[in-house]
N, C-alpha and C positions, 0 to 999 in steps of 0.2 A: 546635349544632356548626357551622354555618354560619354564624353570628355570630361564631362565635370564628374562625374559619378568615378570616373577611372584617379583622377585626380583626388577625390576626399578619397577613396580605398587607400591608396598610396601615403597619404597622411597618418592614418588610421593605424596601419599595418607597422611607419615608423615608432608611432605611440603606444605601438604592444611593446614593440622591441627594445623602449626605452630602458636603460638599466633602476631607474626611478620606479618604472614600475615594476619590473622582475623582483625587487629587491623589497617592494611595498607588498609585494602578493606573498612573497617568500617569509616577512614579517607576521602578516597574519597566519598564514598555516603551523608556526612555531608558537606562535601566543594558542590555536586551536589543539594542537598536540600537546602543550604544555599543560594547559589549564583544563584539558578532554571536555571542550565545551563549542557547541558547534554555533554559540554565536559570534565568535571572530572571523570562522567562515561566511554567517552571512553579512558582517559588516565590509570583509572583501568583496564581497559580491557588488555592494552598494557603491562601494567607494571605486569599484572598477567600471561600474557603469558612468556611476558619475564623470569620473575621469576620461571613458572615449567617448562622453559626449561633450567635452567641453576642450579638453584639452588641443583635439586633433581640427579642430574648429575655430580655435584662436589663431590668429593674424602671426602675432608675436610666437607663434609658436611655427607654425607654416615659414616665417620667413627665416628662424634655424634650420629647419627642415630643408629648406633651401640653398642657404649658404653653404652647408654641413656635403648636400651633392653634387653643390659647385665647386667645393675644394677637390672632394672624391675625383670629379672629373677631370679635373686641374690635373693630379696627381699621377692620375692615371696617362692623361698625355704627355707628362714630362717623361713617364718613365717608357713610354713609346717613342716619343721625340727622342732620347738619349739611348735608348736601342739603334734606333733610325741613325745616330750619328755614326757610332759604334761600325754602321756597314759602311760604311763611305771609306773613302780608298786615305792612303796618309794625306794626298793634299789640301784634300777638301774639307778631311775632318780639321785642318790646320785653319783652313778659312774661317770653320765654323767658329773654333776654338778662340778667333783672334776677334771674331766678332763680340763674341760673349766679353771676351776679356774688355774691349775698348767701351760695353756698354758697362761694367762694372766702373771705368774710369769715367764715364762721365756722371755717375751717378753721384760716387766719390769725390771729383772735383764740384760739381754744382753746390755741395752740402760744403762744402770747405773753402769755396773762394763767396759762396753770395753769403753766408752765413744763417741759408734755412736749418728750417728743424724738419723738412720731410722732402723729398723730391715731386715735384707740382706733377701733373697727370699727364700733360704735354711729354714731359724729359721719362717718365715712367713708361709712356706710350712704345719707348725704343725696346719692351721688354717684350710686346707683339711682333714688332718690326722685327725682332732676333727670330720668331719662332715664323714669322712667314718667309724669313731667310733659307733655315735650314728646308721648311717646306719647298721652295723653289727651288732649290740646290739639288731635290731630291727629283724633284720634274726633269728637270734639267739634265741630271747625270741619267737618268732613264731613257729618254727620248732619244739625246744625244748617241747613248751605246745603242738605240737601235739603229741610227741613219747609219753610224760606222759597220750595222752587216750584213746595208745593202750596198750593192755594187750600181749607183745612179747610171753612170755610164755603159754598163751590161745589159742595163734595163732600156737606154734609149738606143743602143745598139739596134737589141729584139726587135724595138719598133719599128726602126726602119727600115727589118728585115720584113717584118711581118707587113708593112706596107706594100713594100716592093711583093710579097709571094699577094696579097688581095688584086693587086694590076695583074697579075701573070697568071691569075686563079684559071685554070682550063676549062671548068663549068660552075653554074652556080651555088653549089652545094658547098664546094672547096671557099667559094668565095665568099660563102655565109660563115664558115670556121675561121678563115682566115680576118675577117672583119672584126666578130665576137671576138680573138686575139690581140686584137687592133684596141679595140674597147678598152681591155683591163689592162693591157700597157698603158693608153692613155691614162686610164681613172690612174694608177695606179703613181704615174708621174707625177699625177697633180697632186695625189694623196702626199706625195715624198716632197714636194716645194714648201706646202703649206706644213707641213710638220719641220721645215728647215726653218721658213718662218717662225714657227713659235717658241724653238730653238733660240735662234735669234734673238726674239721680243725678251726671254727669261734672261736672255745673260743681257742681255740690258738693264735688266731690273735689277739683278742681283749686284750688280757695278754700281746705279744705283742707290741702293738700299748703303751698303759699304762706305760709298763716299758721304753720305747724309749723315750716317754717324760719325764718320772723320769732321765733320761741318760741324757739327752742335758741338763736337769734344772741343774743336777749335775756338768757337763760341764759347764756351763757357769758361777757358782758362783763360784767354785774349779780355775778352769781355764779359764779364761775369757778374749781369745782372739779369734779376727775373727779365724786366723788361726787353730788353734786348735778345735773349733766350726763346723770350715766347716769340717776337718779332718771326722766327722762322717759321718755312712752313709744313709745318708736322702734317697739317690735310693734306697736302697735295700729294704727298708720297703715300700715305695711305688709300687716297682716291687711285693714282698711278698702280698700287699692288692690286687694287679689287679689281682692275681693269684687267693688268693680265691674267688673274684668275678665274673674271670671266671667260677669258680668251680661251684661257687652257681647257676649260669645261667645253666648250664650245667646239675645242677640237680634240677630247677626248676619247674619240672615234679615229683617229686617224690611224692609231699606230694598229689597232684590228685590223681597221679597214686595208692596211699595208699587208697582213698576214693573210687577210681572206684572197687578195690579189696575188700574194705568193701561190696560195693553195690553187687559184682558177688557174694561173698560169703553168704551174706543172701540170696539169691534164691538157692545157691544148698545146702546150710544146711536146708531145707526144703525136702529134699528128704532123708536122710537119715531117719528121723523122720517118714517118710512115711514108710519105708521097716519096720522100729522095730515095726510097728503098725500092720504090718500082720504077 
């Protein structure tokens, strides 16, 4: 009930702000000053109630209201997606830049060799595929510059240092610090594997994603009919991205989890230091 009450607000609120009505209230108070007669004011009053009772309540009017903050939002993520390119280093913005281009050319050829009048929803679908492109690109170049500023091998070094001081522990207290060390080295490996993995799984998709639209451009100049066009398969590559995207959500913990293991381990690599000092 509160959802919907938040929701008619929200209707209500666009249907003050409408310029029709600014312009309809603003109409009566000049006929009111004009004519120094205060029934234009009460006929605004009437026609204003009338209006956010019916207005903000119609279907047809809700589903402007709709469209109108789907574009908004539209809008608003291109002009963050195209910030988001902007940071990307020359090569990648070059990737991006080739992808856009190659989806302009199949758009252009599908309309030019089959002879439609609109690009079918399928071939149109490659205008997501661009934008969960650049999204993964942007995982990808992230993660990536973190594993480059860890030292994997410095870290499995430690462990086997820290193993060998747990066997050599002189009494139990040492051997409890030295174990706890033991720990977050371990967690901390696993944490760096499985972050290589995802690694991995993105730059497959993103090779992926590239070669599918080299496939339908090919498709469509080669062979250039709806049918044969639609024949490909646009779900599976869409199933395949929500997959790694799962994935990524899933280990969107790790690269923390890599910082908090940084932070544990400089406080107990301060004890070892201590023991070699007596």
């Amino acid at each position: 009930m509160a959802d919907l009450k938040k929701i008619d607000l929200q209707y209500l609120k666009e249907a003050v702000k409408e310029p029709v009505n600014f312009w309809g209230m603003a109409g009566f108070a000049v006929a009111a000053a004009y004519t120094g007669s205060i029934i234009p004011l009460g006929a605004a009053l009437i026609s204003e109630g009338l209006y956010l009772a019916t207005i903000p309540a119609s279907s047809l009017y809700r589903r402007l209201v709709d469209n109108r903050q789907r574009k908004q939002l539209q809008e608003v993520r291109r002009k963050q997606r195209e910030r988001l390119v902007e940071s990307f280093d020359p090569r990648e913005r070059e990737a991006v830049l080739y992808l856009k281009w190659l989806k302009k050319q199949v758009f252009d050829n599908y309309l030019k060799f089959t002879g439609a009048q609109e690009v079918p929803p399928n071939i149109h679908s490659l205008e997501q595929r661009w934008e969960d492109f650049v999204d993964l690109l942007d995982v990808y170049r992230r993660r990536k510059n973190h594993l480059r500023s860890i030292n994997k091998q410095a870290v499995q070094n430690q462990l086997t240092q820290a193993e060998r001081s747990v066997e050599n522990s002189p009494d139990d207290r040492s051997r409890r610090i030295q174990q706890a060390n033991v720990e977050i080295l371990r967690r901390r490996i696993a944490a760096f594997k499985e972050l290589e993995k995802s690694v991995t799984l993105v730059e497959g998709q993103l090779q992926s994603i590239e070669n599918f639209f080299g496939l339908v451009n090919d498709q469509v100049v080669t062979l250039p009919t709806p049918e044969r066009v639609s024949s490909l398969d646009f779900e599976q590559l869409s199933d395949s991205i929500a997959m790694t995207k799962q994935m990524l959500e899933e280990t969107s913990d790790m690269i923390g989890a890599l910082d908090n293991h940084n932070r544990e381990l400089g406080n107990y690599n301060l004890l070892p230091s201590s023991s070699s000092a007596k």
